[in-house]
C-alpha positions, -999 to +999 in steps of 0.1 A: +006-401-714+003-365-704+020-350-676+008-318-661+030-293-644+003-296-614+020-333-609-012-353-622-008-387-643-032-381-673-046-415-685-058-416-724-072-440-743-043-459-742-030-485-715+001-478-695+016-515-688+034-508-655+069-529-660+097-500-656+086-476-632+099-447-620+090-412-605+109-379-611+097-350-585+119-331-595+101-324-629+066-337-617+066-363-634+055-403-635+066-425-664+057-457-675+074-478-698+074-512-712+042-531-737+016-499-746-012-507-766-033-535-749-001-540-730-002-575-744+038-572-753+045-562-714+062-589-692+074-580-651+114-576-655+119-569-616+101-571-584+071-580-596+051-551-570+043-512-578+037-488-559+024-451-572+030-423-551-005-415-532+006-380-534+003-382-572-034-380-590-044-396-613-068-377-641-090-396-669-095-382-703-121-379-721-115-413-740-110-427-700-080-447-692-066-480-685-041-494-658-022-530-666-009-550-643+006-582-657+004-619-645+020-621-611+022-586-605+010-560-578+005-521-581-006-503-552-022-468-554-035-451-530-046-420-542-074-404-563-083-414-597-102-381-611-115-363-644-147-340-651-154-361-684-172-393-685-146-413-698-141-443-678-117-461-659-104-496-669-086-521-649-069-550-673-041-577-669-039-606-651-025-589-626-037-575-594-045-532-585-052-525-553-070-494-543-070-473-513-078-432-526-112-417-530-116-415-562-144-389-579-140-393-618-178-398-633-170-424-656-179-465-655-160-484-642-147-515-660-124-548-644-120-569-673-092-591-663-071-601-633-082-587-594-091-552-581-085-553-544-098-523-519-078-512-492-102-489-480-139-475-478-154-456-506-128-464-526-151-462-561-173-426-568-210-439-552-222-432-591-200-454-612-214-480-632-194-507-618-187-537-643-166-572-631-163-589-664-164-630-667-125-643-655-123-611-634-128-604-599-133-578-575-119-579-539-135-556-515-115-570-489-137-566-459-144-528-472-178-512-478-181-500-512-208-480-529-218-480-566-245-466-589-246-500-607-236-532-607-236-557-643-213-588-653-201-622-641-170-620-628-168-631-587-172-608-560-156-612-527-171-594-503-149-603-472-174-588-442-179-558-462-212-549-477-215-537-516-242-510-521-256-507-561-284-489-575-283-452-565-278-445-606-313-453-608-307-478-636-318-514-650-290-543-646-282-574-641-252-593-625-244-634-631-212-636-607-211-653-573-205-628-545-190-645-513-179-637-480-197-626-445-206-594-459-241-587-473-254-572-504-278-533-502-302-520-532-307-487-534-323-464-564-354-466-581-340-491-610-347-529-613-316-551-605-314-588-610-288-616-594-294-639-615-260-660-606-253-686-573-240-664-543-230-678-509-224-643-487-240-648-456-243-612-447-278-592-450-297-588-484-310-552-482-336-539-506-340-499-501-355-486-530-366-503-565-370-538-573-346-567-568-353-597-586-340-630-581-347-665-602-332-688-575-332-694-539-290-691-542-294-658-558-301-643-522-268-655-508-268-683-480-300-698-473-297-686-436-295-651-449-319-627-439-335-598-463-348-562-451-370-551-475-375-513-460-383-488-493-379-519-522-394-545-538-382-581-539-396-600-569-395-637-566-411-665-559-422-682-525-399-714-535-366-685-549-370-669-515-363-703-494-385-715-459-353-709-441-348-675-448-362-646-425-375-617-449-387-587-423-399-553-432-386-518-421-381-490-415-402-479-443-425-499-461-413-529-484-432-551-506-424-587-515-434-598-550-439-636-555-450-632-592-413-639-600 
């Protein structure tokens, strides 16, 4: 771990397993001890909650970085997670991060393990290429969140906030259940599929590109409603449900029942 005289955290390629924590001001500095590698050697020896100084940033390498929380434990951060390189930033451990900074490095984004909870809007860059990996989960916690792409398996809850995806302009594809009363908003020119069962019972918004969607479950609840007003939902006239109101506008939308 670097440490710059500016008072930013530099994460590498390596993890930093947050077990013995501590913060020096006095030299600018943030230190992080206990596991290292995939942090798999890391165990909580205290109270089992963190908290990193908001007032301390956070800056990705090249090679991105990782934060570890282990089973059972909590680290809070509430500042911003940056870096001009595309490295990406990696949440891991069973453990739980929670979020609550603006953060604006232009990496992915990767949660392969445990929960990332939001404490806050905009907590991710509105480009990342978001990624909840299968026996992971994020938590937006009733917080609207905006990505450039969404992919994996893991669950989603949504709480009543609404996840925004596809201003990257790419093709994905996520499996995972997203729940809660919030509602789900395409954006971009890309294709995106949800092709797992989701029960949110918010909106379904399509505002650019094509959502696709194999089942009626994909769409959320089947009382959900779906604006299509810029987009294209692909389905079929059974995948979109008789229950479900599908209305048009602003601008122009077009429903696809080719499937």
């Amino acid at each position: 771990m670097n440490v710059s005289r500016m008072g930013f955290m530099e994460l590498a390629s390596s993890e930093i397993a947050l077990v013995a924590y501590r913060e020096d001001y006095g030299n600018c500095k943030q230190e992080a001890t206990g596991g290292g590698g995939t942090g798999a050697t890391a165990s909580a020896t205290a109270t089992p909650n963190y908290s990193l100084a908001s007032s301390r940033g956070i800056q990705l390498s090249a090679a991105g970085g990782t934060l570890y929380q282990t089973a059972g434990s909590t680290l809070t951060y509430g500042g911003i997670i940056g870096g001009p390189f595309n490295g990406a930033f990696n949440k891991a451990g069973a453990g739980t991060l929670v979020l609550a900074g603006t953060s604006i490095y232009v990496g992915a984004t990767h949660i392969t393990a445990g929960t990332l909870r939001t404490e806050a809007a905009g907590v991710f860059p509105s480009s990342t290429a978001l990624t909840v990996s299968s026996g992971a989960t994020l938590n937006l916690n009733g917080f609207n969140q905006t990505v450039g792409s969404l992919a994996g398996s893991g669950p989603i809850l949504l709480g009543s906030g609404v996840l925004t995806a596809g201003g990257s302009n790419t093709t994905t594809f996520y499996a995972g259940a997203m729940s809660g009363a919030g509602g789900f908003t395409k954006t971009g020119t890309g294709a995106f599929s949800l092709t797992g069962s989701n029960s949110y019972t918010g909106a379904t918004t399509v505002l650019g590109g094509t959502l696709a969607v194999n089942s009626a479950n994909a769409l959320g609840n089947s009382s959900n409603s779906v604006v299509l007003s810029g987009g294209t939902l692909r389905t079929t006239v059974s995948t979109a449900g008789a229950s479900r109101n599908i209305s048009v506008g602003p601008a122009a939308g077009t429903l696809d029942t080719n499937g």
